[in-house]
C-alpha positions in Angstrom: 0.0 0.0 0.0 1.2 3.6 -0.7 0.6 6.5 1.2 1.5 10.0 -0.1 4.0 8.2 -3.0 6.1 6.0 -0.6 5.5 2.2 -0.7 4.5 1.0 3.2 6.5 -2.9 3.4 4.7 -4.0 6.6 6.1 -4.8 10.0 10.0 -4.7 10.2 9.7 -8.3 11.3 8.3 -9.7 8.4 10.9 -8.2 5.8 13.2 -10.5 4.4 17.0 -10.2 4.5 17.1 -8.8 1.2 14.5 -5.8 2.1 16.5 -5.1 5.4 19.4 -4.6 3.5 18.1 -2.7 0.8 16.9 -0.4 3.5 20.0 -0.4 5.8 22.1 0.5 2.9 19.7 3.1 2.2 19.5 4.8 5.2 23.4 4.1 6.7 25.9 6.7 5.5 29.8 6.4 5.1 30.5 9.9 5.5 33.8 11.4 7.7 32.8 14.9 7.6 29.2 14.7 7.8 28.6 17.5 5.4 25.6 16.5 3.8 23.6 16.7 7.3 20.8 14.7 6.0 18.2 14.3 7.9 17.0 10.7 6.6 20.4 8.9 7.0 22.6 7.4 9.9 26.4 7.8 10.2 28.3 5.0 10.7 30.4 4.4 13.9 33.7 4.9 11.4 32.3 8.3 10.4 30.9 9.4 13.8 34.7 8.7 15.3 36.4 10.7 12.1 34.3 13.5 12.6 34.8 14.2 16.0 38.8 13.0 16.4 39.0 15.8 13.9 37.1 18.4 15.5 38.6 17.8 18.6 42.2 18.0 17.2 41.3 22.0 15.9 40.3 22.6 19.1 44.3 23.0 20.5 46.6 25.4 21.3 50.0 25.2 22.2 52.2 28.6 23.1 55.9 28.1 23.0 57.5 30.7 25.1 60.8 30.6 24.4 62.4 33.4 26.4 61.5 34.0 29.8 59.1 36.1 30.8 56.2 37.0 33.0 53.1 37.6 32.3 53.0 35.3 29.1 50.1 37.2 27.1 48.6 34.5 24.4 46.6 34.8 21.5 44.8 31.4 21.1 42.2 32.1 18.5 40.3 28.9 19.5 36.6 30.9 20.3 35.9 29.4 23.9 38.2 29.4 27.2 40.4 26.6 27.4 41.5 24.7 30.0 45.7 25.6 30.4 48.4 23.0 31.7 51.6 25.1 31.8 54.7 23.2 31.4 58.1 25.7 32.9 61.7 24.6 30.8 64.0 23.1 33.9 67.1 24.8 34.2 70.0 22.2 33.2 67.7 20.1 31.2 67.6 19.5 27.6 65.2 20.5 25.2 61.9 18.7 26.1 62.8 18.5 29.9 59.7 20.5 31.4 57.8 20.5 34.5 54.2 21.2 35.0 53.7 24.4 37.4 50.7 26.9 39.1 50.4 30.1 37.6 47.4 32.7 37.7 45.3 33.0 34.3 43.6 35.5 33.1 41.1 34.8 30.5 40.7 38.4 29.1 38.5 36.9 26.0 37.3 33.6 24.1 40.6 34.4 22.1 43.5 35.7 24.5 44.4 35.4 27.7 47.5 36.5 30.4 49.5 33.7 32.3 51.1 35.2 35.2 53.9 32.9 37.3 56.0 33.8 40.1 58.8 34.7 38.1 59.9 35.2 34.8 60.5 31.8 32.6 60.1 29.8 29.3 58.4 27.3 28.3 55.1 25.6 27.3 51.2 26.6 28.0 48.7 24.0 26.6 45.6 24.8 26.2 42.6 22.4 24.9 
């Protein structure tokens, strides 16, 4: 029976194999970036994970500071406040030696914001 154009096939249990998959295949779409945004079709798991691995990898920051100094002002461009591990350079160490430390940070918009430490120094402020 049709209603409005599109052909009714009965209750979902009484398809047969070859209908379900005609209509999974339909209805299931392989697509990483989503852009169509159809409203009639299902991601798959593969597409879902793609999408949002990506997004999630825009949404990070890392600010080298590379002299010391203090405040360490940073533009971050990423449109929200992040949440900001800083990582000091250790005196002595060698180029990736760094330790995590407390600072005071000012959030002076969804783009910038000031990291204040006790005392001048270099190194990294990670934001995500």
């Amino acid at each position: 029976m049709a209603v409005n154009g599109t052909r009714r096939l009965g209750r979902p249990d009484k398809l047969t194999p070859d209908q379900r998959e005609r209509i999974t295949s339909n209805l299931v779409k392989d697509e990483d970036s989503l852009a169509s945004d159809s409203p009639h079709h299902v991601p798959t798991q593969q597409s879902v994970k793609h999408y949002v691995d990506n997004k999630y990898s825009q949404l990070r920051y890392t600010h080298t500071q590379s002299t010391s100094a203090n405040p360490w002002p940073i533009t971050h461009n990423l449109g929200y406040y992040p949440d900001v591990t800083i990582m000091k350079s250790v005196v002595g160490g060698g180029a990736d030696d760094y330790e995590e430390v407390e600072a005071h940070i000012q959030h002076n918009s969804v783009n910038d914001l000031t990291i204040n430490l006790s005392g001048a120094t270099s190194g990294k402020a990670l934001m995500r």
